[in-house]
Backbone as ProteinMPNN parsed JSONL, in Angstrom:
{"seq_chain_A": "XXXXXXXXXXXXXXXXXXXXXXXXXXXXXXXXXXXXXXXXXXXXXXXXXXXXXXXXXXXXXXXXXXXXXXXXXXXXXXXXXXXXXXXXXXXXXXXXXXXXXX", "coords_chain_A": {"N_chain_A": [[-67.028, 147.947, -42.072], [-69.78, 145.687, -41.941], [-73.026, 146.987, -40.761], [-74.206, 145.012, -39.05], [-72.318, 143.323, -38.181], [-69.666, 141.839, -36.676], [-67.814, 143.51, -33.989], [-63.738, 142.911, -33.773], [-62.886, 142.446, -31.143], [-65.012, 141.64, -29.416], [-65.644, 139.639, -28.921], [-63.353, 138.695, -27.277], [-63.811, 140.532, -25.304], [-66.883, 139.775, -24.522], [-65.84, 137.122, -23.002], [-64.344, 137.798, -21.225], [-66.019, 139.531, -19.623], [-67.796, 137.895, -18.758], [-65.864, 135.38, -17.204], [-65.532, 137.799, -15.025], [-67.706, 137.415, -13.635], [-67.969, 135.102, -12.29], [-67.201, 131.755, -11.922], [-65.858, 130.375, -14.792], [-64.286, 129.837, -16.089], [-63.949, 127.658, -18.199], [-65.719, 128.313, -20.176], [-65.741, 129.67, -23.492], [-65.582, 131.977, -26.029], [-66.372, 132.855, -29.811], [-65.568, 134.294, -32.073], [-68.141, 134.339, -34.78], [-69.338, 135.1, -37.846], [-71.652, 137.524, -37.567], [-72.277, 136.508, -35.191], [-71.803, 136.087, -32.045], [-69.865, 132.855, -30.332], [-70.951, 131.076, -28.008], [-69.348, 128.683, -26.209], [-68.634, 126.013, -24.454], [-66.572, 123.963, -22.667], [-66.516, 120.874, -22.438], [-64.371, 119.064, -20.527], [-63.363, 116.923, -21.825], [-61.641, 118.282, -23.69], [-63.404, 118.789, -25.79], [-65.63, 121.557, -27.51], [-68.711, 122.4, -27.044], [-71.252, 124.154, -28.262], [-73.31, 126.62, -26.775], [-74.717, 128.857, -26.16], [-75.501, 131.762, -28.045], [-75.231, 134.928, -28.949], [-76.004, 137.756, -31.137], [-75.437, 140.217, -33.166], [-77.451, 142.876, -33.667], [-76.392, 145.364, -34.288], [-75.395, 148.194, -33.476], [-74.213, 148.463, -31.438], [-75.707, 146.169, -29.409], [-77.098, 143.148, -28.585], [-78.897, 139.997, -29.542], [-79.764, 136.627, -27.675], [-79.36, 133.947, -28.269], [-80.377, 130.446, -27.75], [-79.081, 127.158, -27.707], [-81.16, 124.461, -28.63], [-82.067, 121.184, -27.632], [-82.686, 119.922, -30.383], [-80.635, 120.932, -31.627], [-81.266, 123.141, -32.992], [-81.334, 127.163, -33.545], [-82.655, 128.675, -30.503], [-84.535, 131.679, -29.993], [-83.937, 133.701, -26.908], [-85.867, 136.122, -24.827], [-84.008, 138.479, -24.781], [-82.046, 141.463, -24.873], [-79.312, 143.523, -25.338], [-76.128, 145.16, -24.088], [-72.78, 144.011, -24.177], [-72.766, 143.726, -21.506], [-74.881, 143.489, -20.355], [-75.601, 141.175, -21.802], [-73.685, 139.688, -20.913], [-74.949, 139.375, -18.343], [-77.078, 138.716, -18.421], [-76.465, 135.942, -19.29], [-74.894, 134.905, -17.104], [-76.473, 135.257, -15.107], [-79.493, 134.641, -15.491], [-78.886, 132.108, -17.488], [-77.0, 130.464, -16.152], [-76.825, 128.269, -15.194], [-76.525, 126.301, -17.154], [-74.212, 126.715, -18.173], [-72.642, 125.818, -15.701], [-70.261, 124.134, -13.984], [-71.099, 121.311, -13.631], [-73.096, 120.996, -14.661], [-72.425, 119.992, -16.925], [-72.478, 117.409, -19.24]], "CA_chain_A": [[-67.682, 146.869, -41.346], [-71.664, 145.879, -42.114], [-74.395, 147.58, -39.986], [-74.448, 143.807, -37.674], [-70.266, 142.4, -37.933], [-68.866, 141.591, -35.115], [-66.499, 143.67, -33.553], [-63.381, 141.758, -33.63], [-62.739, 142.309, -29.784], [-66.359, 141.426, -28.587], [-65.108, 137.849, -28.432], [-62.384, 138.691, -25.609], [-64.681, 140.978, -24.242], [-67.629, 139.247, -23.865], [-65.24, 135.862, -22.231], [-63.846, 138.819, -19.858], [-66.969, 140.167, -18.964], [-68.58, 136.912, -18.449], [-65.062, 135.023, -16.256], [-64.824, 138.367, -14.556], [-68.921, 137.035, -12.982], [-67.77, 133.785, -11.624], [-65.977, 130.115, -12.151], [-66.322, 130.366, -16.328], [-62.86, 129.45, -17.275], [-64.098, 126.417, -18.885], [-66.382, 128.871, -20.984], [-65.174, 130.283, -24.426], [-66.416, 132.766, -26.721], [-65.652, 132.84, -30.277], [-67.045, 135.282, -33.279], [-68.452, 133.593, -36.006], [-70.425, 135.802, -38.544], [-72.628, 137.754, -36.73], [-72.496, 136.01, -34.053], [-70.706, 135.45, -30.781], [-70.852, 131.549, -29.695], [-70.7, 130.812, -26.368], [-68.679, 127.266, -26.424], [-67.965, 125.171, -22.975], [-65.155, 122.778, -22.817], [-66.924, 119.576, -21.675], [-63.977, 118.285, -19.645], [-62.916, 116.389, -22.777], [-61.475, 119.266, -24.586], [-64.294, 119.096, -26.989], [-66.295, 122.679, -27.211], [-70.014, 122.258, -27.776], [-71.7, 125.812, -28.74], [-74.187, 126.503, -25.845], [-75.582, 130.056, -26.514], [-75.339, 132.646, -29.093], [-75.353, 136.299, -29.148], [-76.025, 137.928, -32.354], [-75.514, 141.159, -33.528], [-78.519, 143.523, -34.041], [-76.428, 146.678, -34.763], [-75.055, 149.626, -32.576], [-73.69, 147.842, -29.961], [-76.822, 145.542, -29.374], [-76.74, 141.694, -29.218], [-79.87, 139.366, -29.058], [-79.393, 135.68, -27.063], [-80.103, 132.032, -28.542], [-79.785, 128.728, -26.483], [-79.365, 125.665, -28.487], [-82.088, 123.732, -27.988], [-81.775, 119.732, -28.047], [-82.136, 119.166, -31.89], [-79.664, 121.831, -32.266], [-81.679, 124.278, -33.625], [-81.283, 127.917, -32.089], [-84.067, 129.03, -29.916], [-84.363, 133.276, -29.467], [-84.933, 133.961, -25.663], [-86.046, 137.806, -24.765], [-83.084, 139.202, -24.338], [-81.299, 141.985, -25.782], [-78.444, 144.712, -24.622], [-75.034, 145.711, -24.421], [-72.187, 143.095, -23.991], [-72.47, 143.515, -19.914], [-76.212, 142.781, -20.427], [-75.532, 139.596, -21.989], [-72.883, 138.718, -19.842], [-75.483, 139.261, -16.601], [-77.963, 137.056, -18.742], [-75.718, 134.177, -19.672], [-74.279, 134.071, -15.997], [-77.247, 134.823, -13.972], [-80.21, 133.733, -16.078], [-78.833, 131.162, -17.829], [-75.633, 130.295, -15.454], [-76.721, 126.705, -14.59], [-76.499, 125.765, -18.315], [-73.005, 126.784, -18.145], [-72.074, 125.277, -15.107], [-68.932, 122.819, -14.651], [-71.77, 120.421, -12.916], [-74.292, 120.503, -15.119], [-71.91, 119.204, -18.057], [-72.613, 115.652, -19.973]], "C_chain_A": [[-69.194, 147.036, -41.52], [-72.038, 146.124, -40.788], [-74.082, 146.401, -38.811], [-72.667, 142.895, -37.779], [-70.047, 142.594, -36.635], [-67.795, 142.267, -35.084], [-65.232, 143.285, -33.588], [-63.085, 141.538, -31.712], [-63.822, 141.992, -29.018], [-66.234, 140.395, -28.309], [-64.831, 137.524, -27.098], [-63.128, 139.269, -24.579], [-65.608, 140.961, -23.384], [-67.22, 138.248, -22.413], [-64.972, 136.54, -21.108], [-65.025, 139.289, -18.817], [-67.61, 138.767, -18.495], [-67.54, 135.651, -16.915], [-64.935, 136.171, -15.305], [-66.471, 137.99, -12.938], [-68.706, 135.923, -12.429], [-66.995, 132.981, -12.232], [-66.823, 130.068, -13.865], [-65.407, 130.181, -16.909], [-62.943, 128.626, -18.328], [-65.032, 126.869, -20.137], [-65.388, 129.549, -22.481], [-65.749, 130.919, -24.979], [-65.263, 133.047, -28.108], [-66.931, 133.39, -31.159], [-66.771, 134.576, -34.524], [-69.29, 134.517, -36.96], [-70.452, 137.307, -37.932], [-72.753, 137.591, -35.307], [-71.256, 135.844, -33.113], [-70.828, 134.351, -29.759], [-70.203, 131.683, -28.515], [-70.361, 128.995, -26.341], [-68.264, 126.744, -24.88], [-67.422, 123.867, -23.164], [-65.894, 121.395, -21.703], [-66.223, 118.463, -20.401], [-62.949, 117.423, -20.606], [-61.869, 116.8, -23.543], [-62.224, 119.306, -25.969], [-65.189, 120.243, -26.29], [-67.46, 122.648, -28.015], [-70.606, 123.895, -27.269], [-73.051, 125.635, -27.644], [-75.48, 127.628, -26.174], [-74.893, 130.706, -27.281], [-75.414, 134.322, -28.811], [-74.996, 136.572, -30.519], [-76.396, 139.244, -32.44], [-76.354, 141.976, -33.71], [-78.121, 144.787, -34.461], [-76.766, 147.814, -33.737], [-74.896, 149.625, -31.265], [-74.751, 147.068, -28.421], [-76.592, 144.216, -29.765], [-78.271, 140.937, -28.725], [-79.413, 137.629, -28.384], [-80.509, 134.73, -27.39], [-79.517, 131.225, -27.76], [-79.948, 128.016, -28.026], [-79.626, 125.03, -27.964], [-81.377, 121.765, -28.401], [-81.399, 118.861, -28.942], [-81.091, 120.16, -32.208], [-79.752, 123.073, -33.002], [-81.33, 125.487, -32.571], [-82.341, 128.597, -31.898], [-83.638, 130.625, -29.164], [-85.029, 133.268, -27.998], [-84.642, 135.671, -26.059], [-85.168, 138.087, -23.888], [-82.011, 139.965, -24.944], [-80.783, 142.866, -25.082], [-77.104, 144.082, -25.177], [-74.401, 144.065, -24.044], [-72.339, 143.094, -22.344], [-73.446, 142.988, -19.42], [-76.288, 141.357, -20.325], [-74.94, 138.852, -21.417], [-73.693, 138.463, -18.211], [-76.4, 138.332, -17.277], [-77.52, 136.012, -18.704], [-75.181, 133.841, -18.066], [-75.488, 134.063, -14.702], [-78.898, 134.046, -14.24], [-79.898, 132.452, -16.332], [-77.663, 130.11, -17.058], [-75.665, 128.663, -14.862], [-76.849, 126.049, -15.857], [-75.265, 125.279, -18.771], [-72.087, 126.604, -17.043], [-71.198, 123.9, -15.178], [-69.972, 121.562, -14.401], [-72.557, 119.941, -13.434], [-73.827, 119.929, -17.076], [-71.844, 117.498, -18.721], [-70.943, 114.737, -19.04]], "O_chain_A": [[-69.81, 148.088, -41.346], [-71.506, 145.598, -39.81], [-73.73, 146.799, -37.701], [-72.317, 141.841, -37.249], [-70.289, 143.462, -35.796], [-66.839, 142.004, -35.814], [-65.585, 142.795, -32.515], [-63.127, 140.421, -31.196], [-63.625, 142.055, -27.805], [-66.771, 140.037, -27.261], [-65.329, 136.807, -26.23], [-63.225, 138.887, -23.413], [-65.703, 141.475, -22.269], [-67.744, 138.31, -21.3], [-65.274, 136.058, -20.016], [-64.962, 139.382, -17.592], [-67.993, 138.95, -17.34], [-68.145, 135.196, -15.945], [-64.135, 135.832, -14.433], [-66.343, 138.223, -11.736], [-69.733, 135.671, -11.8], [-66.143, 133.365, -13.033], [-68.008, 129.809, -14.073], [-65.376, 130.268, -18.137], [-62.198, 128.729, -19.302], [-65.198, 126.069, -21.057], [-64.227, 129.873, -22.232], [-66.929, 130.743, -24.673], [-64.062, 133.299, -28.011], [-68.154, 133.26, -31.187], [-65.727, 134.299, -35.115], [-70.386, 134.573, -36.403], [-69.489, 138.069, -37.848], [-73.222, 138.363, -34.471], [-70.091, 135.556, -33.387], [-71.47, 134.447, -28.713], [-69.175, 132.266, -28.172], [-71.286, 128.194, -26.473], [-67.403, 127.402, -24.296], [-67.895, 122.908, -23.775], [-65.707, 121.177, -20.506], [-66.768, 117.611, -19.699], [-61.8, 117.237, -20.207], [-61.145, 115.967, -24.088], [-61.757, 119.751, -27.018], [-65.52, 120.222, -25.105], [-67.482, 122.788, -29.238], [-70.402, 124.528, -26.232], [-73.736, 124.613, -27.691], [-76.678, 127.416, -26.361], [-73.695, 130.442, -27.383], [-76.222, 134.385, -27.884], [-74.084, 136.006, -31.121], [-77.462, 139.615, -31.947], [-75.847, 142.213, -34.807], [-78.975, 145.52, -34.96], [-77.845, 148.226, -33.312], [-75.225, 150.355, -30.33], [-74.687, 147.226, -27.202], [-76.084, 143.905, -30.842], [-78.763, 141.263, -27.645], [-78.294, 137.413, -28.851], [-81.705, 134.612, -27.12], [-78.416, 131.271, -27.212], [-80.632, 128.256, -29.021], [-79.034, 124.622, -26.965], [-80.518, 121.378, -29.193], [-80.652, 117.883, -28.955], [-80.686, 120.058, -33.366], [-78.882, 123.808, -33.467], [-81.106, 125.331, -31.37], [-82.991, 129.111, -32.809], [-82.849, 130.83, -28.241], [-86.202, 132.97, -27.773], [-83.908, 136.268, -26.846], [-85.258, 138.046, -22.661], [-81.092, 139.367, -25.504], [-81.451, 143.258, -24.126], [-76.848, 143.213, -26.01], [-75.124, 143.118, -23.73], [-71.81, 142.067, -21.918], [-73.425, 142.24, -18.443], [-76.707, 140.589, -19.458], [-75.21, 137.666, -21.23], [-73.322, 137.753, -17.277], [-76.549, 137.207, -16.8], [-78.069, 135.074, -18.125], [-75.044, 132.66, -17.744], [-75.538, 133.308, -13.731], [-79.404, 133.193, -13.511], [-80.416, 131.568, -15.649], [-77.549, 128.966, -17.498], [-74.771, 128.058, -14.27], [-77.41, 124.965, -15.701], [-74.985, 124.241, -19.37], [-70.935, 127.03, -17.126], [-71.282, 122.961, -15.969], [-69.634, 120.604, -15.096], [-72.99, 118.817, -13.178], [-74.552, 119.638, -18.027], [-70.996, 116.654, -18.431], [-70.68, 113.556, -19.266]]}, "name": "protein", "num_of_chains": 1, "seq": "XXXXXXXXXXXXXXXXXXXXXXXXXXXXXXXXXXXXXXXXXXXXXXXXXXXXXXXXXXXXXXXXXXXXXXXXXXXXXXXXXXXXXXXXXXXXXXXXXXXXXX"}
């Protein structure tokens, strides 16, 4: 496995660590690359990619939002998967609320 691959269990683990912080059922997490997207089920059953975590190597992930045009925008934030799961639900946690969905 390269230096930054994804785990293959960091997927489940992250979704676990992140539903085990509150109402996130509607959240998904799925490894792409590098990366581990953070996908929320609109209600529709369509899953638009919200945030990112991305690999940095040695059990280290950094955190993008997708911004408006779709590009992804690096916020300062980097750590372990329990890290990212306290960023994405308490930093960013009204992004990924059922309420604040289109």
């Amino acid at each position: 496995m390269a230096a930054n691959a994804i785990n293959p269990d960091a997927a489940d683990r992250l979704e676990r660590l992140m539903r085990a912080r509150g109402d996130y059922a509607h959240v998904t997490i799925r490894a792409r690359a590098s990366h581990l997207l953070v996908e929320v089920d609109d209600g529709s059953g369509a899953k638009d990619p919200v945030a990112r975590a991305t690999s940095l190597g040695g059990g280290v992930y950094g955190v993008s939002f997708r911004s408006h045009t779709g590009r992804w925008e690096p916020v300062p934030i980097q750590g372990t998967l329990e890290e990212v799961a306290d960023a994405l639900t308490v930093d960013f946690g009204p992004y990924l609320d059922r309420g604040n969905l289109a």
